[in-house]
C-alpha positions as MATLAB code, in Angstrom:
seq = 'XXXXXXXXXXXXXXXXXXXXXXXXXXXXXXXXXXXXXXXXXXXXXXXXXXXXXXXXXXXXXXXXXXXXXXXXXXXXXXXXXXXXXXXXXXXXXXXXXXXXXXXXXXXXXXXXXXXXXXXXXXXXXXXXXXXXXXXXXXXXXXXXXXXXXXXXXXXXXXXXXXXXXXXXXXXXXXXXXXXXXXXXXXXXXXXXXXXXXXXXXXXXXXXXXXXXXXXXXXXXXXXXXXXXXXXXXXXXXXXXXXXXXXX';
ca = [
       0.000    0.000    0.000;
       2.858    2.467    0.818;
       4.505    1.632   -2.984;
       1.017    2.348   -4.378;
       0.587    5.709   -2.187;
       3.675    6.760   -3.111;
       3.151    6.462   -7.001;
      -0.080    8.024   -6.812;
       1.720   10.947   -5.139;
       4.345   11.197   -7.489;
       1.810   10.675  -10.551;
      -0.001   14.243   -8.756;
       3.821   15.826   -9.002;
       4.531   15.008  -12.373;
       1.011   16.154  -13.389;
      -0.162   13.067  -14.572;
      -2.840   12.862  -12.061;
      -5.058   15.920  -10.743;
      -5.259   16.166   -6.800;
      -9.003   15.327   -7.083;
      -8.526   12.233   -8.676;
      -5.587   11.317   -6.267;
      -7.844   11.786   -3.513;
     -10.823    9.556   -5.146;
      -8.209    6.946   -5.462;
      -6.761    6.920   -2.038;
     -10.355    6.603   -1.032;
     -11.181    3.514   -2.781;
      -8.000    2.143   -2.284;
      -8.271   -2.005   -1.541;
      -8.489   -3.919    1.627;
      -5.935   -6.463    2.584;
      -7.113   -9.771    2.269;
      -6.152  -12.468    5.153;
      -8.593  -15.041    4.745;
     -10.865  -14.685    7.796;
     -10.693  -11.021    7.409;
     -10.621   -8.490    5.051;
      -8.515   -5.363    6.563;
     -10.009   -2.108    5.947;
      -6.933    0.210    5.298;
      -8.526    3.696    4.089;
     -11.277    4.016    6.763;
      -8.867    6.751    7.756;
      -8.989    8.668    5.023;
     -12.773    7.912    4.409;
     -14.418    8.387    7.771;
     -11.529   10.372    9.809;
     -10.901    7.204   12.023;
      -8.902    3.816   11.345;
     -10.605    0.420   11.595;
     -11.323   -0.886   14.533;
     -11.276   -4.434   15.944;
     -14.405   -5.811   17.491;
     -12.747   -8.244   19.604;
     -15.837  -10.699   20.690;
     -15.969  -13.910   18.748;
     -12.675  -13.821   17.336;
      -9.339  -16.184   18.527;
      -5.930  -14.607   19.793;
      -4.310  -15.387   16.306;
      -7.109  -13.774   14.339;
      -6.633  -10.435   16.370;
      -3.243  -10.569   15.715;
      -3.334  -10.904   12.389;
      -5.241   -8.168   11.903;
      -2.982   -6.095   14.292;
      -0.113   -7.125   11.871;
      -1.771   -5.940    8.950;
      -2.635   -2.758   10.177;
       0.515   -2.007   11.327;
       2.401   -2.565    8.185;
       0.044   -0.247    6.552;
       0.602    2.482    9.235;
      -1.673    2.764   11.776;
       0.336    3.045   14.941;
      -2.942    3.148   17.154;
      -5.296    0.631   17.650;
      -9.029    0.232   19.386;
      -9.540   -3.469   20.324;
     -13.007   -4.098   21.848;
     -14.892   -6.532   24.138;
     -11.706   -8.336   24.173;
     -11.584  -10.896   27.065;
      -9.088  -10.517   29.587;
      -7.459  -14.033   28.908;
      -7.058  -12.747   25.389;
      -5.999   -9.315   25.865;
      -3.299  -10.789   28.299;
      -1.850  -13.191   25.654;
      -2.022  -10.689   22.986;
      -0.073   -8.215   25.532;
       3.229  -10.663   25.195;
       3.716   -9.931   21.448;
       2.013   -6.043   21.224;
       2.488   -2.981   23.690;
      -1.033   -3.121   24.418;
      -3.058   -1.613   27.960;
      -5.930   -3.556   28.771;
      -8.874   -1.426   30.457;
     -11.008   -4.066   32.177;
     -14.391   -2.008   33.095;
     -14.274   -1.113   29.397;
     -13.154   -4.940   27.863;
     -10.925   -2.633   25.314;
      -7.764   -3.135   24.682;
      -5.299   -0.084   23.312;
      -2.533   -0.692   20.938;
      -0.440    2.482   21.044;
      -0.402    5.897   23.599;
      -3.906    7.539   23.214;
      -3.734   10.881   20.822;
      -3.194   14.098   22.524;
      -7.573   15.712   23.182;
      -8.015   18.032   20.392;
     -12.145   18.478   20.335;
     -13.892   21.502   20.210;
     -14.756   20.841   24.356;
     -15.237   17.882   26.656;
     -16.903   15.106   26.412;
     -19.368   14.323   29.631;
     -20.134   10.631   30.754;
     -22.843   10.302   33.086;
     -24.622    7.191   34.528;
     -27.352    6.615   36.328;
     -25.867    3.956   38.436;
     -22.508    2.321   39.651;
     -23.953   -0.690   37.633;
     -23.723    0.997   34.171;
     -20.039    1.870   35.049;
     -18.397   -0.397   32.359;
     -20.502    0.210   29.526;
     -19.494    4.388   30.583;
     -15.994    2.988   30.689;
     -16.348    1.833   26.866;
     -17.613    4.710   25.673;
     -15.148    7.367   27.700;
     -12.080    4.967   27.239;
     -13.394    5.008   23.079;
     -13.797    8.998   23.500;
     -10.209    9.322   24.661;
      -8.697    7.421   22.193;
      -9.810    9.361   19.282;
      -8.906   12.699   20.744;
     -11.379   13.767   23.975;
     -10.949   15.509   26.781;
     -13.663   12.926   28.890;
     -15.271   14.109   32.445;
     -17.165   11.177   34.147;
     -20.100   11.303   36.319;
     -21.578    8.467   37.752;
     -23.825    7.246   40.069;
     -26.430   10.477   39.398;
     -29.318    8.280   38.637;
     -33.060   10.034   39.295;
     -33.756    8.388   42.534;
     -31.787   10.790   44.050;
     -31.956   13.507   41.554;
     -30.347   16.396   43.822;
     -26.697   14.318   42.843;
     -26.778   15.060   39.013;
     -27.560   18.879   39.990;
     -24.374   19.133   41.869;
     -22.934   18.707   38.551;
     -24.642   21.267   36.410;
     -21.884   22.734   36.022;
     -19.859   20.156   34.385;
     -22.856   19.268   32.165;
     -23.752   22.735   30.698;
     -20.423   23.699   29.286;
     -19.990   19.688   27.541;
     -19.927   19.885   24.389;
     -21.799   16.535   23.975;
     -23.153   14.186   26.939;
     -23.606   10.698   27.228;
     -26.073    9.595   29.452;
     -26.122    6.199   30.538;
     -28.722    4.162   32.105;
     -30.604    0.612   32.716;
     -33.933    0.589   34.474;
     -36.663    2.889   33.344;
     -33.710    5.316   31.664;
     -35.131    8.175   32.836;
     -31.697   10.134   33.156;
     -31.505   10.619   29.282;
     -34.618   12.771   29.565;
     -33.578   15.332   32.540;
     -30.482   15.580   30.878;
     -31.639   16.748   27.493;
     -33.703   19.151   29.703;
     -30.812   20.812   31.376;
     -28.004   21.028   28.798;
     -27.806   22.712   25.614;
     -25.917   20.627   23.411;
     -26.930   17.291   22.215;
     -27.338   14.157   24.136;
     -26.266   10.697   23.219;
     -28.480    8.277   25.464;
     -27.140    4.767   26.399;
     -29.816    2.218   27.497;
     -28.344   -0.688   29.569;
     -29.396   -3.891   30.160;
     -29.202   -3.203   34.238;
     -32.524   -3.655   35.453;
     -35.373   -5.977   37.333;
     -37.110   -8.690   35.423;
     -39.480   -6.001   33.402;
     -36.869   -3.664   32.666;
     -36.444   -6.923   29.601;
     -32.774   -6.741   29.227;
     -32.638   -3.016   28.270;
     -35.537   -2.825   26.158;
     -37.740   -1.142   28.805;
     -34.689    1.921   29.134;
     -34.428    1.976   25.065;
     -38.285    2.469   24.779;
     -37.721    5.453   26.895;
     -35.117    7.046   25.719;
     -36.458    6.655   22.329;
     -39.950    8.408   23.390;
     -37.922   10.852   25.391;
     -39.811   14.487   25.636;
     -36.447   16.500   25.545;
     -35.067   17.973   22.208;
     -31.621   16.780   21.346;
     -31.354   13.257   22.777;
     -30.087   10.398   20.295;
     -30.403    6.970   21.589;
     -27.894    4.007   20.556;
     -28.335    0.593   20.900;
     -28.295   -1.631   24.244;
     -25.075   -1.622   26.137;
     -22.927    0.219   23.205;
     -20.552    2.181   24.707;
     -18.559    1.706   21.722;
     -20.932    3.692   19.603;
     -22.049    6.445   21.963;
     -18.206    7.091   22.224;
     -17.257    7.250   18.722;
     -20.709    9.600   17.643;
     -19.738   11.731   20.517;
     -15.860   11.930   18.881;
     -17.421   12.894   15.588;
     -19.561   15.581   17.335;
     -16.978   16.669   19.406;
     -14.420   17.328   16.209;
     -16.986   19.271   14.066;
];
């Protein structure tokens, strides 16, 4: 790929190529193709963020395959997620990689220096929603985010979420995090002015039906500004918030 790049830049020097078209090819550029996976080298260039491995499912030797791959073709940072602990340990023998265990992501690299437009706020609305926070502040930092967390300021006792009004009107994006009935999403979007990612969990009794009963919610949620994600993705409320945070 770096042979390729190179001769696409040179063909823009000699005037062969316009910059336009240099860019359009870069773009569409191939994956690498290892069999069991097919190694997505451009997403950089395309989306503003590298691939990233989704670590469930898939054996030590896969992972590092792909590892191997991306780091011939550059990318000297790496987002592994819900990566077991027996897995990320192994892995750690052969790659520099930190293991955050709340969050199940493992980190190939040093984490970027923040450079967002403002910080990120992770709230929860319980100590039990912790690690799917920790996924989506630990995803938030590694793409560039200055992350404040807040958790534990469920609406039961709603007089601990005000002590942080603060914090929460000068975010530049919130994610609000919650099993149950999910009712934090709501009085969040009523107190802050920027927009609201909501996180359903599946904490909850038997009725609260594995998340569904928070997603229903925060989908019908009467404050302007709230986006919901699905069940228990961190991941995803982490990365939107990165995108939002970067505009």
């Amino acid at each position: 790929m770096v042979n390729e790049t190179k001769r696409i830049l040179e063909d823009v020097k000699n005037g062969v190529l316009s910059v336009d078209d240099a860019l359009l090819r870069l773009k569409v550029e191939p994956f690498t193709d290892i069999e069991f996976a097919k190694v997505d080298n451009h997403r950089k260039i395309r989306q503003g963020v590298p691939e990233v491995i989704y670590g469930a499912g898939k054996t030590c030797e896969q992972i590092s395959g792909i590892i191997d791959v991306m780091k011939e073709n550059g990318q000297d940072k790496i987002l592994i997620t819900r990566i077991e602990p027996d897995k990320a340990k192994d892995l750690s023998k052969n790659y520099p990689i930190t293991y955050y265990a709340d969050a199940r992501i493992g980190f190939y690299g040093t984490f970027p220096k923040a450079d967002g437009i403002g910080k990120i706020v992770v709230a929860t609305a319980g100590t039990s929603d912790i690690p799917v926070a920790e996924e989506a502040a630990i995803t938030a930092e590694s793409l560039g985010n200055e992350v404040t967390r807040i958790y534990d300021v469920g609406v039961a006792g709603i007089h601990r979420l005000l002590a942080y009004k603060e914090e929460l009107m000068n975010a530049s994006v919130v994610i609000a995090i919650a099993g149950m009935e999910g009712a934090l999403a709501s009085v969040v979007g009523g107190l802050c002015d920027c927009p609201v990612i909501a996180v359903p969990t599946s904490v909850g009794y038997g009725a609260s039906f594995g998340g569904l009963s928070a997603l229903l919610s925060m989908l019908n949620s009467c404050a302007s500004g709230v986006s919901v994600v699905n069940i228990d993705n961190g991941f995803g409320a982490g990365y939107l918030a990165s995108m939002i945070n970067h505009r």
